[in-house]
ZATOR-217437 format. One record per residue (C-alpha): residue number from 1; x, y, z. Coordinates in nm, 2 decimals, always signed. Each point is the difference from the previous one (the first is absolute). Layout:
BEGIN
@num: NUM px: X py: Y pz: Z
...
REM end
This chain:
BEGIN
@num: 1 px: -0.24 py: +2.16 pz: -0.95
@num: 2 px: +0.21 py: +0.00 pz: +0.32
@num: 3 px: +0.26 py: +0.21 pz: +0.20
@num: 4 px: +0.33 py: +0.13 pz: -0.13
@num: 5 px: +0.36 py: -0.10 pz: +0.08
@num: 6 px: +0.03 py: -0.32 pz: +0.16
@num: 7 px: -0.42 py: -0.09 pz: +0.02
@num: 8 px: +0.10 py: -0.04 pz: -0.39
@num: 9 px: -0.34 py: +0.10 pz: -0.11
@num: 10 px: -0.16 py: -0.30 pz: +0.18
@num: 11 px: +0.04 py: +0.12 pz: +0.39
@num: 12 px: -0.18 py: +0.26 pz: +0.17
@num: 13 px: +0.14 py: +0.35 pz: -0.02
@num: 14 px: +0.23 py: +0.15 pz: +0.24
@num: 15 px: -0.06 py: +0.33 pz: +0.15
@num: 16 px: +0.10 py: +0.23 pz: -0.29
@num: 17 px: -0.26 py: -0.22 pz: -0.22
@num: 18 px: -0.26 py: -0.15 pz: +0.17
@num: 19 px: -0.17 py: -0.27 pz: -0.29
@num: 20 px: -0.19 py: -0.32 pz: +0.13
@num: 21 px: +0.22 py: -0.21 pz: -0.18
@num: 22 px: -0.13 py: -0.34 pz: -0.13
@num: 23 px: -0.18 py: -0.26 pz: +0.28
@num: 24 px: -0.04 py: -0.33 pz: -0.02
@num: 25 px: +0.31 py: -0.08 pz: -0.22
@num: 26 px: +0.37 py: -0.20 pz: -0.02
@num: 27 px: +0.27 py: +0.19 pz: -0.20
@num: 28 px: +0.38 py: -0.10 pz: -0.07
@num: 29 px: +0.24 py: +0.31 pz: +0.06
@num: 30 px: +0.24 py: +0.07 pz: -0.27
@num: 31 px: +0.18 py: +0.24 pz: +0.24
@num: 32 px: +0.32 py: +0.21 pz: -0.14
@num: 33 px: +0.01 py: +0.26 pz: +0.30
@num: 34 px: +0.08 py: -0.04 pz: +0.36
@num: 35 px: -0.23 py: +0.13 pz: +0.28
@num: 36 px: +0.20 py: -0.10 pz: +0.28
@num: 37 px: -0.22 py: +0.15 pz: +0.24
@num: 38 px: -0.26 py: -0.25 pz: -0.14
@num: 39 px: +0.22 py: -0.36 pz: +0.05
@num: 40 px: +0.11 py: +0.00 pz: -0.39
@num: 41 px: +0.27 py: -0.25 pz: -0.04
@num: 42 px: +0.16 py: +0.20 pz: -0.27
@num: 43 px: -0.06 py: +0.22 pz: -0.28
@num: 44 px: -0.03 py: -0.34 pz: -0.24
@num: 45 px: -0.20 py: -0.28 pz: +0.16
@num: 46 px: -0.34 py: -0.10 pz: -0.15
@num: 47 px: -0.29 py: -0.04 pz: +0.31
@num: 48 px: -0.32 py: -0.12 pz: +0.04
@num: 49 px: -0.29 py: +0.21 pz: +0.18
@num: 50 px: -0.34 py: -0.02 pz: +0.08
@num: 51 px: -0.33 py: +0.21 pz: +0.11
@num: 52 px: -0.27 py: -0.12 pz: +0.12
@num: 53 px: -0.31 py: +0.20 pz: +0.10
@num: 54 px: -0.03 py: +0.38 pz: -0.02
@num: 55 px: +0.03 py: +0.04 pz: +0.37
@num: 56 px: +0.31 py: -0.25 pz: +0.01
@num: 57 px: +0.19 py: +0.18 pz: -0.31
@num: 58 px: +0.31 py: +0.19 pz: +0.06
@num: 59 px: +0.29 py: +0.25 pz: -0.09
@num: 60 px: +0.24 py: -0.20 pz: -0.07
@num: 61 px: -0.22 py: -0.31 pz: -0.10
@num: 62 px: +0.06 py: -0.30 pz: +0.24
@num: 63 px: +0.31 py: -0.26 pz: -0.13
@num: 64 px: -0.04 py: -0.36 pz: -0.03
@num: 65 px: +0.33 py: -0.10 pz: -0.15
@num: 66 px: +0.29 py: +0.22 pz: -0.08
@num: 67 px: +0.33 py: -0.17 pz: -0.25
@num: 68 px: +0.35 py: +0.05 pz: +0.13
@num: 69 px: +0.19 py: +0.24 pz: -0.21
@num: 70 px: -0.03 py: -0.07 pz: -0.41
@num: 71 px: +0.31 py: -0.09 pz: -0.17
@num: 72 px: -0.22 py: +0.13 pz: -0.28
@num: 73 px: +0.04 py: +0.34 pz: -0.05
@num: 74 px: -0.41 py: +0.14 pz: -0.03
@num: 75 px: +0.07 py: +0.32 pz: -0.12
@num: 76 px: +0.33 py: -0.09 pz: -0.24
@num: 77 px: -0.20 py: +0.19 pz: -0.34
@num: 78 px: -0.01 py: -0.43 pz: -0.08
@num: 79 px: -0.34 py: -0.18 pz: -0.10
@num: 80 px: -0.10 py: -0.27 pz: +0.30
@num: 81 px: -0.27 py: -0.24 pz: +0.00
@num: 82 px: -0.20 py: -0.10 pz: +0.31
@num: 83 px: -0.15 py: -0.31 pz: +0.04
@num: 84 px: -0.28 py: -0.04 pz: +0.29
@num: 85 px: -0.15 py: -0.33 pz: +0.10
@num: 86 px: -0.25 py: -0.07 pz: +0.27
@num: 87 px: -0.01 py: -0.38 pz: +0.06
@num: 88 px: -0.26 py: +0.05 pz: +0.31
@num: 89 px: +0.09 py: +0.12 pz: +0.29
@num: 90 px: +0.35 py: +0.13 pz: -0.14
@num: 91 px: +0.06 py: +0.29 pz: -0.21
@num: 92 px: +0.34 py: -0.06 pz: -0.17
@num: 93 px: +0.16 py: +0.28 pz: -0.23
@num: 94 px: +0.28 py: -0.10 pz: -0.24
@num: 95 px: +0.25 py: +0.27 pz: -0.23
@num: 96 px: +0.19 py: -0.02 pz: -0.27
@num: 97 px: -0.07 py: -0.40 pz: -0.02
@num: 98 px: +0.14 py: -0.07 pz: +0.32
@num: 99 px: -0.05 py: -0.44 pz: +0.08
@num: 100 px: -0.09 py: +0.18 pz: +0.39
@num: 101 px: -0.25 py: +0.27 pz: +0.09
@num: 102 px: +0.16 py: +0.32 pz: +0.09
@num: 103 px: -0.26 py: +0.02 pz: +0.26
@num: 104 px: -0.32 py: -0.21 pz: +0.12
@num: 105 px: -0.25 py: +0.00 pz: +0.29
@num: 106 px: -0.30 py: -0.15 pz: +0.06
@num: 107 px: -0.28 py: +0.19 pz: -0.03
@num: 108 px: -0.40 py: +0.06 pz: -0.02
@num: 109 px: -0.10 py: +0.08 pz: -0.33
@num: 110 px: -0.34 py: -0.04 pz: +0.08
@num: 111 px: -0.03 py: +0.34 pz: +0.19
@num: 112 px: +0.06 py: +0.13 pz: -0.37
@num: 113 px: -0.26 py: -0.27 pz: -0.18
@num: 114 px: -0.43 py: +0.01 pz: -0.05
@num: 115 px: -0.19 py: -0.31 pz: +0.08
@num: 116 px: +0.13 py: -0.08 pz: -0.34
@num: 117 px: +0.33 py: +0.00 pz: +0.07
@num: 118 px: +0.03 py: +0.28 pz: -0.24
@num: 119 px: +0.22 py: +0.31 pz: +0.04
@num: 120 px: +0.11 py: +0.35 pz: -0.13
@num: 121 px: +0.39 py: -0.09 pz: -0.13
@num: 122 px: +0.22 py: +0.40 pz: -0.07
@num: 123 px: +0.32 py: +0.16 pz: +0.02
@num: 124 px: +0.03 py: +0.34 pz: +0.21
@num: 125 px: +0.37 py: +0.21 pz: +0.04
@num: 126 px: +0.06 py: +0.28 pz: +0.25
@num: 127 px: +0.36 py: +0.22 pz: +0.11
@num: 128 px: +0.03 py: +0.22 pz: +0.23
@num: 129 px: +0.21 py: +0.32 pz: -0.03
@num: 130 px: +0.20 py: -0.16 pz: -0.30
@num: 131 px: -0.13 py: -0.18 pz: -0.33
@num: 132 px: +0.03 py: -0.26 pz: -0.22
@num: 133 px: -0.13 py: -0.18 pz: -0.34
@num: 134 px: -0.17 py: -0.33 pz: -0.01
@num: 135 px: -0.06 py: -0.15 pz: -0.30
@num: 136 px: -0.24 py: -0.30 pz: +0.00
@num: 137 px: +0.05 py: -0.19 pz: -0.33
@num: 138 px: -0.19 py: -0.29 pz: -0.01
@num: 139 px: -0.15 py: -0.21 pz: +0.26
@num: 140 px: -0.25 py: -0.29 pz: +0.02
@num: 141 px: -0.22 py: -0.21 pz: +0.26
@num: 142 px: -0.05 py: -0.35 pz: -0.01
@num: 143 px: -0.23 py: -0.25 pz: +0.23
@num: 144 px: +0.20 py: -0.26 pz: -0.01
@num: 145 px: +0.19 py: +0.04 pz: +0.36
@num: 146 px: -0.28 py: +0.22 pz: +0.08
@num: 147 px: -0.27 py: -0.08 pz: +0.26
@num: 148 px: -0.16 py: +0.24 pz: +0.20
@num: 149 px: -0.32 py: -0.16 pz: +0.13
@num: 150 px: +0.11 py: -0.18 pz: +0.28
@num: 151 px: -0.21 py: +0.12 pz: +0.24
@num: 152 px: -0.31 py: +0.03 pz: -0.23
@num: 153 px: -0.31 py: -0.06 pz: +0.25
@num: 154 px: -0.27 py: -0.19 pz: -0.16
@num: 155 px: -0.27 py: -0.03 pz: +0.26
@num: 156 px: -0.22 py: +0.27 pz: +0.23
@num: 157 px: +0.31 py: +0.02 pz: +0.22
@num: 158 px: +0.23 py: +0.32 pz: -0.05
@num: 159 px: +0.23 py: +0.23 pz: +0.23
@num: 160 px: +0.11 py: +0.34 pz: -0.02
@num: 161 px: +0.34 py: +0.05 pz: -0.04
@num: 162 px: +0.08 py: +0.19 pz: +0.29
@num: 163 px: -0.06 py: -0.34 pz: +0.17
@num: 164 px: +0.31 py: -0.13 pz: -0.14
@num: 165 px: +0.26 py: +0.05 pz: +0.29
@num: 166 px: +0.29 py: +0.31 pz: -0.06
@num: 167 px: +0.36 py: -0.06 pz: -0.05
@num: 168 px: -0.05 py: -0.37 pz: -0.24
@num: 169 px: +0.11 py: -0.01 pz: -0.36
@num: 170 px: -0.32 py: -0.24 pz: -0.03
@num: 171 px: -0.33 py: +0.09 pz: +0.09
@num: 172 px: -0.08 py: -0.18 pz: +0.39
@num: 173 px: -0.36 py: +0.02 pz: +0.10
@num: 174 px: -0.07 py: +0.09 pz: +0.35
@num: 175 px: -0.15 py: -0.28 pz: +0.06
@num: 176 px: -0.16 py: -0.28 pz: -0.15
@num: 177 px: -0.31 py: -0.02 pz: -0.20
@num: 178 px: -0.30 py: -0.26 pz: -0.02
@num: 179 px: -0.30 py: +0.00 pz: -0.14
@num: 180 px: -0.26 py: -0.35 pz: -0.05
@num: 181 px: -0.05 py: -0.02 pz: -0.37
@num: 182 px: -0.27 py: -0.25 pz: -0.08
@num: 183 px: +0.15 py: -0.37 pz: +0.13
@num: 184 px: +0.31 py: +0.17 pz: +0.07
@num: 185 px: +0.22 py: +0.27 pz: +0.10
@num: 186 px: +0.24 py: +0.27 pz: -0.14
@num: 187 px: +0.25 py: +0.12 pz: +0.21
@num: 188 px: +0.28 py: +0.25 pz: -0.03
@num: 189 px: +0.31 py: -0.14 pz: +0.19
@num: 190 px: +0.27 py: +0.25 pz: +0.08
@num: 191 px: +0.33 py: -0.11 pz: +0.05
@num: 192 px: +0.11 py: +0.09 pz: +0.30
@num: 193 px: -0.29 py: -0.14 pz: +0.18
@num: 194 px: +0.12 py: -0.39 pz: +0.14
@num: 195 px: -0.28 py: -0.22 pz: -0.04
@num: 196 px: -0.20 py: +0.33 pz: -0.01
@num: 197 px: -0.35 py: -0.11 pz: -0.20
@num: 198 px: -0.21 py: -0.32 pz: +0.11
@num: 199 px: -0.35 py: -0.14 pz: -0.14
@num: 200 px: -0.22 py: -0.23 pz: +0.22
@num: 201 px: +0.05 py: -0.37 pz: -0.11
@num: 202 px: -0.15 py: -0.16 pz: +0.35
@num: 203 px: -0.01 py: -0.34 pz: -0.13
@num: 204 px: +0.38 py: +0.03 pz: -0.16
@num: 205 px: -0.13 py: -0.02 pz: -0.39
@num: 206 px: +0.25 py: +0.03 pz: -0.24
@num: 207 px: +0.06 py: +0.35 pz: -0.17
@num: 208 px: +0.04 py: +0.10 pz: -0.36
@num: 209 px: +0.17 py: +0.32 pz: -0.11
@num: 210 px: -0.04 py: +0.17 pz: -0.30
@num: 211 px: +0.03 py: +0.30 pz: -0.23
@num: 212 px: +0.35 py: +0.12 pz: +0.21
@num: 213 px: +0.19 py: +0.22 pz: -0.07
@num: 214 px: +0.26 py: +0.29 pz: +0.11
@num: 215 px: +0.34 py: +0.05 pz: +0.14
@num: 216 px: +0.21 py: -0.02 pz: +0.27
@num: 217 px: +0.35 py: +0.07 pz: +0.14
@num: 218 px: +0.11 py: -0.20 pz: +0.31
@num: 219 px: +0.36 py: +0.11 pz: -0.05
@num: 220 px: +0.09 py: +0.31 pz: -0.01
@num: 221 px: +0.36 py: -0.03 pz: +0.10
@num: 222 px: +0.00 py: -0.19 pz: -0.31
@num: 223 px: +0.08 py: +0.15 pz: -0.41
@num: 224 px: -0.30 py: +0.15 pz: -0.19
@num: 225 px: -0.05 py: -0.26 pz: -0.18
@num: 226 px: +0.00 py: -0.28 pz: +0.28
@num: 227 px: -0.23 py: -0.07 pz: +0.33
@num: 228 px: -0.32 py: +0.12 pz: -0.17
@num: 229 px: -0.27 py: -0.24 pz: -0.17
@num: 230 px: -0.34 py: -0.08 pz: -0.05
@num: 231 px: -0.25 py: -0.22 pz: +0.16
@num: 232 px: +0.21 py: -0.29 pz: -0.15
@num: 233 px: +0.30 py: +0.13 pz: +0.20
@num: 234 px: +0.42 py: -0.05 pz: -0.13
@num: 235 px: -0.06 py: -0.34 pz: -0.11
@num: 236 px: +0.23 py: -0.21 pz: +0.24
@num: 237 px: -0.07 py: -0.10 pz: +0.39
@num: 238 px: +0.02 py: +0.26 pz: +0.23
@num: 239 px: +0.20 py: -0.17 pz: +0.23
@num: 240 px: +0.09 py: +0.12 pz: +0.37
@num: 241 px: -0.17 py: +0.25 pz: +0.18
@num: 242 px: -0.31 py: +0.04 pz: -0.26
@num: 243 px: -0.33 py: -0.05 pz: +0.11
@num: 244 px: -0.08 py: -0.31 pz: -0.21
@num: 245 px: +0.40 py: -0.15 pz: -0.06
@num: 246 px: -0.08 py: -0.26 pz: -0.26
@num: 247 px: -0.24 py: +0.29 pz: -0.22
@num: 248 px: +0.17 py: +0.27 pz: -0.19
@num: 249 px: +0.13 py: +0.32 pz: +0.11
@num: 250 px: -0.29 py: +0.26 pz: -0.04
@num: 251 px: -0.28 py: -0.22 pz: -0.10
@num: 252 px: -0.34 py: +0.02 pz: +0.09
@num: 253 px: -0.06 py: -0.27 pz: +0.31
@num: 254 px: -0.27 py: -0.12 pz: +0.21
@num: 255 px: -0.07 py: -0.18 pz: +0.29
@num: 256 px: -0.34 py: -0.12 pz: +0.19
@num: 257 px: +0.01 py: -0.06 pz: +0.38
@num: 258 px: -0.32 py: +0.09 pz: +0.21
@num: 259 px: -0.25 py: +0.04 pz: -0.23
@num: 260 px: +0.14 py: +0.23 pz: -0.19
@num: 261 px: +0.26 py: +0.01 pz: -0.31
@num: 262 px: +0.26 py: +0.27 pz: +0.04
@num: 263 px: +0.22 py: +0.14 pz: -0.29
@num: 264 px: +0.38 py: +0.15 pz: +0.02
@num: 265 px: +0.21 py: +0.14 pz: -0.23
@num: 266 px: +0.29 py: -0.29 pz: +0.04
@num: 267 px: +0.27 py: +0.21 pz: +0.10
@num: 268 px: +0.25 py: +0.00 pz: +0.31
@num: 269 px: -0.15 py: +0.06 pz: +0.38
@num: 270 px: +0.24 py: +0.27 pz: +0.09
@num: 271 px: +0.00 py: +0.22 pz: -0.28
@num: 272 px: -0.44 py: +0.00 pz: -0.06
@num: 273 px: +0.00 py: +0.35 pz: +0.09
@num: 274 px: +0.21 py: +0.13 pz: -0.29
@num: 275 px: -0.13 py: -0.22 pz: -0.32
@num: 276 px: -0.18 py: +0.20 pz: -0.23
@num: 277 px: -0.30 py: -0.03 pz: -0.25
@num: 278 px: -0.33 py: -0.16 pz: +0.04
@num: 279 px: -0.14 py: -0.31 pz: -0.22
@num: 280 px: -0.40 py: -0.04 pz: -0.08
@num: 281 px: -0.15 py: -0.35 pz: -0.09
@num: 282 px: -0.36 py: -0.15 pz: +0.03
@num: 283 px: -0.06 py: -0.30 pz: +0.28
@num: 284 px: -0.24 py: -0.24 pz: -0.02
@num: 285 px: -0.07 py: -0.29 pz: +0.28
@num: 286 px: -0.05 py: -0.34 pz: -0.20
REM end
């Protein structure tokens, strides 16, 4: 459906074969030819790529996560078996029955989902000015691991995704999003906004919260698989230099000075700017 060569029938086309490719979508790269002019770490790494809307898709398609070198050899004439997990946000791909993922990032899946949560799953293969033979022998999908309705929206309130800022593995709103829902409100807190949504509370009532949900990263310095969460956060304090020290990393917090009651991501003051995601909950004034 997509380009040749290294767009691997998912990318855009290049010049010599212009092709819209496939928008919207997340793809891991079993990748047995070097482009170097393209950033390839070798000519058998596996990567993960992504495209997002038709306007924002590209030739070669845009990299999350690349793996170092395989001691694997992809194209040895040997059968391999891929296993791919996505324990929200991160993407992990394992071969051969390796304990570690060769490779694993997080990611959005939810640029690829419905309302539903519900998605198009497929294998595409491409080359160049050489050839090969792939030989798909069995594969299976299972729900298990699988979640891909994090950011489901359940009220009035949507936004396009070209509101979701550029360059984040996680979809970042803009800016945040409010809306008065009968006694209460729902709001759409991005990450990287400190203390960035409030609600009027003028005689300092106490709050519920309900219905959240979605994901965060606070830490991106940190592996794939740590310094992201959900409104519950990491589980243990914070500690030092978070918002709310004694509340865990990455959780939903609150606070009511003013008249009004203001809500954070709970993550460190320095480092607001970078986090990433967005989570949406229901508020109601008690």
């Amino acid at each position: 459906m997509g380009g040749l060569g290294s767009a691997l029938g998912f990318g855009v086309g290049d010049s010599t074969w212009p092709h819209a490719g496939i928008p919207w979508a997340v793809a891991v790269f079993f990748d047995t030819y070097r482009n170097k002019e393209e950033g390839d770490p070798s000519s058998n790494y596996i990567g993960i790529r992504v495209n997002g809307s038709p306007s924002e898709t590209r030739w070669p398609p845009s990299r999350l996560a690349d793996s170092p070198n395989l001691s694997i050899r992809l194209k040895d004439g040997k059968v391999h078996t891929a296993r791919i997990v996505f324990r929200p946000p991160v993407l992990s791909v394992f071969l051969d029955g390796s304990v570690a993922p060769v490779v694993e990032t997080k990611v959005d899946l939810s640029i690829a989902t419905d309302r539903q949560g519900r998605a198009w799953v497929g294998f595409t293969a491409a080359t160049g000015g050489g050839w090969q033979n792939h030989d798909l022998l069995s594969w299976s999908f299972g729900g298990t691991d699988v979640s891909s309705s994090m950011f489901m929206v359940t009220s009035d309130i949507t936004f396009p995704r070209s509101a979701c800022l550029p360059n984040r593995k996680l979809c970042t709103p803009e800016r945040a999003f409010i809306e008065q829902s009968g006694v209460g409100y729902h709001i759409v807190l991005p990450a990287n906004s400190e203390w960035g949504v409030s609600i009027p509370n003028p005689s300092g009532r106490p709050v519920a919260v309900t219905n959240a949900k979605g994901f965060v990263c606070w830490d991106l310095k940190a592996s794939a698989s740590r310094g992201c969460g959900g409104p519950s956060g990491d589980g243990g304090l914070a500690g030092a230099g978070f918002l709310a020290e004694d509340s865990p990393a990455g959780a939903l917090i609150m606070r009511t000075r003013d008249g009004r009651t203001t809500f954070s991501v709970n993550g460190r003051g320095i480092a607001f700017k970078d986090n990433e995601g967005f989570y949406e909950f229901d508020a109601e004034i008690k």
